[in-house]
C-alpha positions in Angstrom: 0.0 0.0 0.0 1.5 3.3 -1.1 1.8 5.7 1.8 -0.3 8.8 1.7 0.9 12.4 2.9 -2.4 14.5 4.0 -2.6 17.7 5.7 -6.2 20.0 6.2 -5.6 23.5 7.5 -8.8 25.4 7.9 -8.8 28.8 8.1 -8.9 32.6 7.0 -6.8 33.5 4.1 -4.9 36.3 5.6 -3.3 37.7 2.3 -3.7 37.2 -1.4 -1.7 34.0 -2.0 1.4 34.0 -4.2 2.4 31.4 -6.8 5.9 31.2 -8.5 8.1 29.6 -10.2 11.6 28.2 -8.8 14.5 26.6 -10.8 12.6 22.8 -9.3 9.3 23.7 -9.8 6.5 25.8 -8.8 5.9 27.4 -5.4 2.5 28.4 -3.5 2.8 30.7 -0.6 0.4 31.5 1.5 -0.6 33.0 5.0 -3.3 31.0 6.6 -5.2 31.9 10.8 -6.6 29.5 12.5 -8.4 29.8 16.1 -9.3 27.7 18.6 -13.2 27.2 19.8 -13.5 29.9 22.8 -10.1 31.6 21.9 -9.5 35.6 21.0 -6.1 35.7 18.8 -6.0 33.8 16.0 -3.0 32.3 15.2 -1.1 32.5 11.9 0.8 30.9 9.6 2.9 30.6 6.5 2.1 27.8 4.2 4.6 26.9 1.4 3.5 24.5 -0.9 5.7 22.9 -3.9 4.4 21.2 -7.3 5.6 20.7 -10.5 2.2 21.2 -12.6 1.6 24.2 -14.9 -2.1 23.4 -14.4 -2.5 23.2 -10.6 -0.6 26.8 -11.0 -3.6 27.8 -12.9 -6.0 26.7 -10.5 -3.9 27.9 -7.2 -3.2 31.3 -8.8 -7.1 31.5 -9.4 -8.3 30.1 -5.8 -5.7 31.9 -3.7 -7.7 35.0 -3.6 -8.6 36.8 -0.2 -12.5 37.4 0.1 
């Protein structure tokens, strides 16, 4: 069975997201808050995600909008 690498980060999009491409691929940056039930700061955080498709750059540069 092929092992399977799975993360879910709910949260507020703090900033528009930023896609780019490096010398090994493509990058997605991102700043994502998240809060606990009952708390008053959120807390943030930078996601970086890497990928090699031109067409998941499509779609990331397209959903990573704030709003």
């Amino acid at each position: 069975m092929a092992d399977i690498n799975k993360t879910i980060l709910a949260g507020n999009l703090g900033d528009v997201g930023t896609v780019s491409r490096k010398d090994t691929g493509w990058m997605a940056r991102m700043r994502v808050g998240t809060r606990r039930r009952g708390a008053s700061a959120s807390t943030w955080c930078t996601v970086v995600y890497w990928f090699s498709s031109d067409d998941e750059a499509r779609y990331l540069e397209a959903a990573l909008v704030r709003g």
